[in-house]
C-alpha positions in Angstrom: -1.7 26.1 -24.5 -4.1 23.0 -24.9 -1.2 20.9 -25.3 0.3 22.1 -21.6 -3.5 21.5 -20.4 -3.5 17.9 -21.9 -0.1 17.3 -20.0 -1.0 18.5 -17.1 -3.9 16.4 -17.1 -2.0 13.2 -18.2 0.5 13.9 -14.9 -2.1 14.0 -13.0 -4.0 11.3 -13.9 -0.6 9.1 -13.8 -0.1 10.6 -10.1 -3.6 10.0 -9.3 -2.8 6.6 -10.6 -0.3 6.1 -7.2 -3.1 7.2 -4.5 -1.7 11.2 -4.7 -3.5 14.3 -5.3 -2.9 16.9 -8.1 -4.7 20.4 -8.9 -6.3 20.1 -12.1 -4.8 22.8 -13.6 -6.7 21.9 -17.3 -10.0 22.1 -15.7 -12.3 25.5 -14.9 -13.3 24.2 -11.5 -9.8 23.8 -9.8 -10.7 20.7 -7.9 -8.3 17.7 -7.4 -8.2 14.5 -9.1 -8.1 11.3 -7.3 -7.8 7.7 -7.6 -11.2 5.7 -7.4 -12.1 4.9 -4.2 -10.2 1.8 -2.8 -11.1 -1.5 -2.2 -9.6 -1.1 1.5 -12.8 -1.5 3.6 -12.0 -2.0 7.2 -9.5 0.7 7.4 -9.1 2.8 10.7 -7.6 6.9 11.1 -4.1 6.3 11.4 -4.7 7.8 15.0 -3.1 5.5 16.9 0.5 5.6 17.6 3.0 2.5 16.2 3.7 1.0 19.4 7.8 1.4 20.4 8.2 -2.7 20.5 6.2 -3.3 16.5 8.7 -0.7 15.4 11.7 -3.0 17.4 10.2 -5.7 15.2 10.0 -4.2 12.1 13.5 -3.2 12.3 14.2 -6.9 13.4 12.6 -8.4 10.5 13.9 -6.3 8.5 17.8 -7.0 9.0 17.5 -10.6 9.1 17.4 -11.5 5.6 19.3 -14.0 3.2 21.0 -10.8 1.5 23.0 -10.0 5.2 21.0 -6.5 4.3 21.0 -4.5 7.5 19.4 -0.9 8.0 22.3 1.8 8.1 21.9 5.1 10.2 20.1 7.1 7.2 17.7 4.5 6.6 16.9 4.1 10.0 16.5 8.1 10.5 14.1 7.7 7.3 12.4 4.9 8.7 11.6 6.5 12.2 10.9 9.9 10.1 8.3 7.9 7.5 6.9 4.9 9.2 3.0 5.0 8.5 0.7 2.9 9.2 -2.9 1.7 8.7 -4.8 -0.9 10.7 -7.7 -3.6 9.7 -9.0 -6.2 12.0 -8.2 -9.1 9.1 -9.6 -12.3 11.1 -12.8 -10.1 12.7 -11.4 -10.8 16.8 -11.4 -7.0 17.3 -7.9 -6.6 17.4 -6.6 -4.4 14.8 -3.6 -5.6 12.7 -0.5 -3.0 11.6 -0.2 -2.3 8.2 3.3 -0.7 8.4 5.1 1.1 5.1 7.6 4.0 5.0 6.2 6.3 2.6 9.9 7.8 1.1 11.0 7.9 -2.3 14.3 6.0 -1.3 12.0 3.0 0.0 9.2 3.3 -2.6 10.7 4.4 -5.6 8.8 6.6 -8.3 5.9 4.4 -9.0 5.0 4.7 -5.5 5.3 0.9 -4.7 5.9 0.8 -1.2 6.6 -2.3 0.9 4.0 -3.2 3.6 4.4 -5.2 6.6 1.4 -6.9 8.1 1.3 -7.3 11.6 -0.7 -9.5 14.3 -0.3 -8.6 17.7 0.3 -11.7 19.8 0.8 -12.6 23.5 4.7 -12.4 23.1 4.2 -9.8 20.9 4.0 -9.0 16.9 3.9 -11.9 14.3 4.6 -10.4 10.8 1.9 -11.9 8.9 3.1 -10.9 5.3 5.1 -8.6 3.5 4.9 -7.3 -0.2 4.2 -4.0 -2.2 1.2 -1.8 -1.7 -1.0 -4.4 0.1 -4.6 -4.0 0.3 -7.6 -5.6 2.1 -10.1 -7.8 -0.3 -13.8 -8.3 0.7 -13.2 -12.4 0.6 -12.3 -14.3 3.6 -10.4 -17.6 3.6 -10.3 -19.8 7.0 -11.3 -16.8 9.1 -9.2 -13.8 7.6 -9.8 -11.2 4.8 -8.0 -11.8 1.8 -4.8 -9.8 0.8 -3.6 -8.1 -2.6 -0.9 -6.6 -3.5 -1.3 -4.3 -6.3 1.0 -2.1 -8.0 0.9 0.3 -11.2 2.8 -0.9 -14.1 1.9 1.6 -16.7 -1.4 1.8 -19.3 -2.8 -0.9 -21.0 -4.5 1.6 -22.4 -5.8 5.0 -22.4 -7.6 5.3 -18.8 -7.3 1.4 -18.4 -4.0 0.9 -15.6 -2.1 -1.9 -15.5 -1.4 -3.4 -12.3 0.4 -6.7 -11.3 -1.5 -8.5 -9.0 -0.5 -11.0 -6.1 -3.4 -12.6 -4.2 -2.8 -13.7 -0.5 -4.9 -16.3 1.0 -4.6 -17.5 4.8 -4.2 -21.1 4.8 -5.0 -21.4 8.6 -1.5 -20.7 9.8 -0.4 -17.9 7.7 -1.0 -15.9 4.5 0.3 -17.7 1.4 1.0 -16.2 -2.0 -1.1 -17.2 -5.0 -0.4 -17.2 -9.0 1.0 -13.4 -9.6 -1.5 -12.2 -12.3 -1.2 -9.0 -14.7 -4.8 -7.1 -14.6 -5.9 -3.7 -16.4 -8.7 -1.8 -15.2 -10.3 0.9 -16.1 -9.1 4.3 -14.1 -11.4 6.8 -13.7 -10.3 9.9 -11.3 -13.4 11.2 -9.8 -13.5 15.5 -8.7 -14.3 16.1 -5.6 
């Protein structure tokens, strides 16, 4: 039986790991484990509605690519079923930008790494700022806008100490340019609520 609690515990932990939610079966109090409060400091309620011509544009972007990959009729059902979305003002005009992701297994995989797309609304309308996995908002700003990061789990390093690989984004006055990808661990702790 302790060995079933000490799994249960590692699955959650792992899931926590991916910003999900598990009961904590191993523990007396029943409450849920989850990740460590992000770093994501601006974020609004995903309230709002994605607006018909940003989701035009996603679909846009995303079918014009070197690979001649275009969306077929299932992934656009599970991208109009899925599309999420979060929204930070990154440069501090009062504008909101659209941090789009599908959150599906078929466009995230198992670890949870879903694509964003980072969107400025314009007066012609959406610019895609940048696109990578899981991005998140830094407290830094560089020539007017927050810094970007895109983080995702790679495994342990050790026990409670993730692994992620990290990509830095810095605006360079025009647009967001990629820095030196860099392996980090860091300690995870899942806090009870």
């Amino acid at each position: 039986m302790k060995n079933i609690q000490q799994l249960i515990l590692f699955l959650c932990v792992v899931v926590s790991l991916f910003g999900l939610s598990c009961e904590n079966s191993a523990s007396t109090q029943n409450q849920p484990l989850r990740e460590k409060s992000s770093t994501i400091s601006s974020n609004q309620e995903n309230t709002s509605k994605i607006p018909n011509d940003l989701i035009q544009q996603l679909i846009t972007d995303i079918n014009t690519n070197e690979n001649n990959f275009h969306l077929s009729k299932e992934d656009l059902e599970v991208l109009n079923n899925h599309l999420k979305h979060q929204l930070h003002d990154l440069n501090n005009d009062g504008v909101s930008e659209f941090f789009l992701y599908i959150e599906h297994s078929d466009w995230c995989g198992a670890g949870s790494n879903c694509s964003y797309w980072v969107y400025q609304k314009t007066t012609t309308g959406y610019k895609l700022l940048v696109e990578d996995k899981v991005l998140q908002v830094k407290d830094n700003v560089t020539n007017g806008y927050l810094d970007l990061s895109s983080e995702t789990p790679m495994g342990f390093c050790d026990k409670n100490i993730a692994r992620l690989s990290v990509t830095p984004y810095k605006y360079d006055g025009k647009e967001y340019q990629k820095q030196k990808e860099q392996g980090e661990c860091r300690a995870f702790n899942p806090k009870q609520n």
